[in-house]
ROMIBA-722184 format. One record per residue (C-alpha): x, y, z. Coordinates in steps of 0.001 Angstrom, whole numbers, plus 500000, padded with zeros to 6 digits. Each point is the difference from the previous one (the first is absolute). Last residue first. Example, Ala and Ser with C-alpha at 12.3 -4.5 7.8 and 13.67 -1.06 7.14 Angstrom:
<sites>
513670498940507140/498630496560500660/
</sites>
This chain:
<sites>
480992509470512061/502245502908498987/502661498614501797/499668496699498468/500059500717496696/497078500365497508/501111499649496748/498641502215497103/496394500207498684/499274498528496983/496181500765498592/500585503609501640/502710500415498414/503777499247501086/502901502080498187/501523499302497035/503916498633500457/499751496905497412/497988502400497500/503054502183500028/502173497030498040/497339499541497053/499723503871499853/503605499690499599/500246497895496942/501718497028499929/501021499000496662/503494501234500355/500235497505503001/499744496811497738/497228497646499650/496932501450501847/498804497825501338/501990497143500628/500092496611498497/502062498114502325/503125498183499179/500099497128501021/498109496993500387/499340499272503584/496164499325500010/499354501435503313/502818501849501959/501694502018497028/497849499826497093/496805500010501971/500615502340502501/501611502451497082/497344499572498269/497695500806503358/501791502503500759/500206501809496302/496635500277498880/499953503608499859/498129503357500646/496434498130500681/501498496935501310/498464500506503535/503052498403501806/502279502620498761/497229502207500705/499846499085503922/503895500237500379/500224503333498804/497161501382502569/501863497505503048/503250501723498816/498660503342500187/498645499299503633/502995497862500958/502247502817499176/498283502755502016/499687498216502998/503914499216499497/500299503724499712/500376501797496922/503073501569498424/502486497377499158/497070498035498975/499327501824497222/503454499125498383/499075496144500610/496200500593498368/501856501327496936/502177497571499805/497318497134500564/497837501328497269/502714500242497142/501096496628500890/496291498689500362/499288501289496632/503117498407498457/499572496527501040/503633499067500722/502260497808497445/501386503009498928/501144501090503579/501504497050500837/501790500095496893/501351503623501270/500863498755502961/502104496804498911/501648502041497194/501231502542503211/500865497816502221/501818498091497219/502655502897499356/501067500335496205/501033503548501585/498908502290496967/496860498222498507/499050498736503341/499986504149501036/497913500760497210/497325497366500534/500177500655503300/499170503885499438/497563498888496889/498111497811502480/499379502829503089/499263502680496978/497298497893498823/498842499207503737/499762503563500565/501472502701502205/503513498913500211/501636498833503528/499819496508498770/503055500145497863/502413502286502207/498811498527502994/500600496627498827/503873500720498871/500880501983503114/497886497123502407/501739497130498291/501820498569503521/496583499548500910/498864498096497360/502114497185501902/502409498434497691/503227500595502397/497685498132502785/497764502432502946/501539499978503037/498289498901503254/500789500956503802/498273497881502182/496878500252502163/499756498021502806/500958502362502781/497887502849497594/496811497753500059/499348500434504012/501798503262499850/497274501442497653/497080498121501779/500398501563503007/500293503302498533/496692499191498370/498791499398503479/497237497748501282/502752497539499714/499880496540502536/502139497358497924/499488496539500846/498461498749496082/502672502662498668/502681497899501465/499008497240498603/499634501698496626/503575501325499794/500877496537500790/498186498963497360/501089502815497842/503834499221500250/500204497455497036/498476502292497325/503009502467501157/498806503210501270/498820503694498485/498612503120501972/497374502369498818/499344499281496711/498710501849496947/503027503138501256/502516499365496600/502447497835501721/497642497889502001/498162499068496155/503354499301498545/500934497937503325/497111498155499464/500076499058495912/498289502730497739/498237498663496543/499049501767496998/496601500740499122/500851502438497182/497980503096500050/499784499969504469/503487498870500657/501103502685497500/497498502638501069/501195499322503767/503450500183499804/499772503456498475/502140501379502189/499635498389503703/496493498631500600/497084502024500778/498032500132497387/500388495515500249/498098500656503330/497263502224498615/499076498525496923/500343496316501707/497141500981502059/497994496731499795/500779500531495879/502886499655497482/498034500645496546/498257497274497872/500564498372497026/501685496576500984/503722501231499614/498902503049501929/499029498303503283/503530499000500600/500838501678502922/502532497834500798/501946498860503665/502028496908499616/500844499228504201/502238496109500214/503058502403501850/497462501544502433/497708503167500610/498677500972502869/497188502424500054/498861502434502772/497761503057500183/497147498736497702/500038501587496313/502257497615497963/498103496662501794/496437500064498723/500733501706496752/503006497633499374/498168497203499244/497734502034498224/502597499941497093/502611497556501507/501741498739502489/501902496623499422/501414498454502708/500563500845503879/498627503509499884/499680499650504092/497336502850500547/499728501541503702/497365502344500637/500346502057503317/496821502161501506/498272502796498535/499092498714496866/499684503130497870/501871497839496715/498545496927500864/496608501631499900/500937501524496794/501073496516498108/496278497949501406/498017503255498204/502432499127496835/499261496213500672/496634500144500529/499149502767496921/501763497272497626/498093496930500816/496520502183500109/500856501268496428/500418496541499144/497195498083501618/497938503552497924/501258498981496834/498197496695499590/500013499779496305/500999496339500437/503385500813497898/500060502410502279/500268497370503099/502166497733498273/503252503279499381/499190500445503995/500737496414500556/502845500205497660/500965503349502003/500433498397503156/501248502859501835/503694500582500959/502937497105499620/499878500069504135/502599498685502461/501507497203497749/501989497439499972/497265498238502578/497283501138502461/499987504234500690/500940502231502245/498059502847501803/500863500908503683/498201502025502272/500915502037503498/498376500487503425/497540498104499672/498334499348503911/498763504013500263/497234498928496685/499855503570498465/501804499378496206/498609495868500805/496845500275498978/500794502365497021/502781497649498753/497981496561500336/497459502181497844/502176501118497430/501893496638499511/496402498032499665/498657502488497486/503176499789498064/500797496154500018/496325499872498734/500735502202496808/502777497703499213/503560500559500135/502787497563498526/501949498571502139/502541498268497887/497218497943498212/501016496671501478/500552502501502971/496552500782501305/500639500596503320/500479503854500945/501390499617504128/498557502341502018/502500500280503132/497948501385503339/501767501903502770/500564500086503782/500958496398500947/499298498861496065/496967498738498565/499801498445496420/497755500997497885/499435498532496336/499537501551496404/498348497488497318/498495497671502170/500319496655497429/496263498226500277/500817496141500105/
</sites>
């Protein structure tokens, strides 16, 4: 029997999409993106929905795109199912961010990668006590993408290049605490909270607001939250380079025997230096662009990862990680002093007239 990957469910004065692929934690496909665009356009001037909610099947509410599906479709040499996967979902991530009516993501489970590219950027999201939000697209040899650039800028400190260079891990109340969610409630309080969503009238974002606020709860992060590290991580990750990021950590282990630290900067060595080099560069640009901006570069950067021609790096790191499973990958190149910068600027090139950038929906 055919599986519908995202279903609708009809509410008194809204619609709940429900993402419904969860043997593979959600996992976005370039038809879950056409088909969540276009319910979303018919239904941004449609009087009767007055409000949408986006959840997802299982322990999960999206693990991001199906990258071993993406890694198959390379290997196939056919690049263009890719580059149309990728320009859905960063089109699909700006008309969530202009929607002009209330969005409503319930991060019940893991949220990850482009996971949290459809939810970060709409008005509302609720996070819970079972939430892991990553942006892990590094640690296969890519960059944090659907916008991730310009909401992980924006994070308190340097919160963002950290979560962005190592893939580390945020529970809910860490991601309520530092602005990714809106409102946070117990795991076992979002039925009800859904209930009364499904009789809720709320044209209004104001509405909305003191809808989720009389469920929200108060949530503080735990002693080892990274949160409680910011003096330490902003004084490592606020250097210019990702040389001078590892030395600064590798320093401060060195002094304080502390295992944040000797966890961080492993992390980092494990990474695919190109991609960490890349990915701080395109989360300090970020800070200064808008989010049309961001998924524009990050749509260029994305489409020559994929290409190969700099490095073969995603699809090792695909195939190491996700595929085969034998660790480590082989990445290219080896170690960050043999990154050269011209390697590193070729990433941020702009569009030619063989390439041309993304077309987003308010241009269409």
């Amino acid at each position: 029997m055919l599986q519908i990957a995202v279903l609708v469910e009809k509410g008194t004065n809204s619609r709940v999409l429900i993402l419904n692929r969860p043997h593979v934690l959600n996992a976005l496909t370039t038809p879950m993106g056409h088909r969540l665009a276009k319910l979303y356009e018919s239904w941004a001037n449609d009087p009767v929905v007055d409000f949408i909610v986006l959840k997802g099947n299982g322990r999960a509410f999206c693990a991001g795109g199906d990258v071993v599906r993406l890694y198959r479709l390379i290997n196939e040499g056919k690049i263009e199912e890719c580059k149309d996967c990728f320009r859905t979902f960063y089109s699909f991530v700006f008309l969530l961010s202009t929607y002009l009516k209330p969005h409503v993501a319930i991060l019940d489970g893991i949220t990850m990668g482009g996971g949290a590219g459809i939810s970060v950027h709409g008005s509302f999201r609720i996070a819970t006590d079972k939430t892991v939000f990553a942006t892990p697209e590094v640690l296969i040899g890519l960059h944090p993408d659907a916008g991730a650039s310009y909401y992980l800028s924006r994070l308190p400190g340097c919160l963002g290049e950290y979560l962005g260079l190592t893939g580390d891990m945020l529970s809910g109340e860490e991601m309520l605490a530092c602005g990714l969610a809106t409102h946070y409630s117990p795991n076992a309080s979002i039925p009800l909270i859904e209930e009364q969503l499904g009789k809720l009238a709320a044209k209004d974002f104001s509405v909305m607001e003191t809808f989720l606020t009389s469920f929200g709860q108060t949530a503080n992060p735990s002693e080892r939250s990274v949160l409680h590290r910011m003096n330490t991580l902003n004084k490592c990750f606020g250097h210019a380079t990702v040389e001078e990021i590892v030395d600064s950590l590798e320093s401060e282990a060195a002094r304080t025997k502390d295992d944040w630290c000797i966890s961080t900067v492993r992390k980092l060595r494990e990474a695919p230096p190109l991609s960490l080099k890349v990915s701080l560069r395109s989360i300090r640009e970020g800070r200064f662009r808008t989010l049309e901006q961001c998924l524009d570069r990050e749509y260029r950067m994305t489409l020559r990862a994929i290409s190969r021609q700099i490095s073969n790096d995603f699809c090792e790191g695909v195939r190491a990680r996700l595929v085969d499973k034998c660790f480590p990958p082989k990445w290219y190149p080896p170690c960050l002093e043999q990154v050269p910068e011209d390697m590193v600027d070729a990433y941020f090139a702009l569009p030619d007239a063989y390439e041309p950038g993304l077309e987003l929906p308010s241009k269409l």
